[in-house]
C-alpha positions as CSV (number, residue, x, y, z in Angstrom):
1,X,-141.2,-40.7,108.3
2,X,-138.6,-43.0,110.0
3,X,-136.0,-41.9,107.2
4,X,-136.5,-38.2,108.2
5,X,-136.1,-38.9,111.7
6,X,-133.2,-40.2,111.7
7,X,-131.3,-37.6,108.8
8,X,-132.7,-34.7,111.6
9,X,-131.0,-36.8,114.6
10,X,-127.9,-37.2,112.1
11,X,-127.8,-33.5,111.5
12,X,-128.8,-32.4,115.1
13,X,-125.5,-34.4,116.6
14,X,-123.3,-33.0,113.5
15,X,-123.9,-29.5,114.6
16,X,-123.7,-30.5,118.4
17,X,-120.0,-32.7,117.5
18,X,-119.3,-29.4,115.3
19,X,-120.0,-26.7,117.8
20,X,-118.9,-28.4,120.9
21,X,-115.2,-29.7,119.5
22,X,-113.1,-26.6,119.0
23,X,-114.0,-25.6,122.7
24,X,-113.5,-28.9,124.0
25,X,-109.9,-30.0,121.7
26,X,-108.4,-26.3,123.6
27,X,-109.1,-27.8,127.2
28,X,-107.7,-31.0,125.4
29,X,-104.6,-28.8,124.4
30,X,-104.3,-26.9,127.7
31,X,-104.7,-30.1,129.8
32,X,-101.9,-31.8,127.9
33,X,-99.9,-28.3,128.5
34,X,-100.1,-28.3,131.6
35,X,-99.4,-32.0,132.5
36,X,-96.5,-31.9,130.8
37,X,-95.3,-28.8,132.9
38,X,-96.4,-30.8,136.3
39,X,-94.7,-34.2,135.2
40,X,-91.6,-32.1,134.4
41,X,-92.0,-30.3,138.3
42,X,-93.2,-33.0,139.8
43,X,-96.5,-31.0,141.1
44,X,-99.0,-32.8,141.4
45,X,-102.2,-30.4,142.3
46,X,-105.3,-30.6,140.4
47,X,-106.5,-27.0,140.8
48,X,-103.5,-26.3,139.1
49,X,-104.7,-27.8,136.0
50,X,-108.4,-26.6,136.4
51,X,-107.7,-23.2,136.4
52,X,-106.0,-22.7,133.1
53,X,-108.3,-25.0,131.4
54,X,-111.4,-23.0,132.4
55,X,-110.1,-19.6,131.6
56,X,-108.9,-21.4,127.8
57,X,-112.2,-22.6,127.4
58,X,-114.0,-19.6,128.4
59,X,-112.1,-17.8,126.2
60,X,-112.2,-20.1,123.2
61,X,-116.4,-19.8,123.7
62,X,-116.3,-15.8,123.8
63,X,-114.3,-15.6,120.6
64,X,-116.2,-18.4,119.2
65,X,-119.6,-17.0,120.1
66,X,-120.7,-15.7,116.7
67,X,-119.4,-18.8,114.4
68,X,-121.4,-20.7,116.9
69,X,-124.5,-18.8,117.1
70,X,-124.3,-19.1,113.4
71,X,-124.1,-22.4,113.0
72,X,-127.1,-23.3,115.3
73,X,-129.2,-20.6,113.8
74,X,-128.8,-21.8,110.7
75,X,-129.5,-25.3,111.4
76,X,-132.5,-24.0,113.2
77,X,-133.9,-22.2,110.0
78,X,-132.7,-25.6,108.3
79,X,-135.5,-27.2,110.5
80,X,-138.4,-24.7,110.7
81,X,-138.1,-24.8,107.1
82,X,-138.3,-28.2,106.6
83,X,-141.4,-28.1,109.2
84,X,-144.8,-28.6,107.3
């Protein structure tokens, strides 16, 4: 029973790490961006960088909205099926 438990938890935070990391590396990617741009001007406003790193990730989840979906359905199926 223990054994089971923990390969569900295991495969629960796989498709959590998998899901959440393609939205979360673009505000890594936009953050750095935009850093860089502000070092180089020497502004230093934080709504500056919050701005751009929303609308990125916001965009990053509409587009990835069905691969996502997808993924977390079929891990759900994965565990009604495994349900006695």
């Amino acid at each position: 029973m223990t054994d089971v438990l923990i390969e569900t938890l295991r495969s629960a935070l796989t498709v959590v790490l998998v899901v959440a990391s393609p939205v979360l590396l673009i505000g890594l990617v936009v953050s750095l961006v935009i850093s860089l741009m502000q070092a180089m001007t020497q502004v230093q406003e934080q709504t500056i960088s919050l701005i751009p790193r929303m609308l990125a990730m916001l965009v990053a989840i509409l587009m990835l909205m069905s691969w996502m979906f997808g993924q977390i359905t079929d891990f759900a199926t994965e565990m009604f099926r495994m349900t006695p």
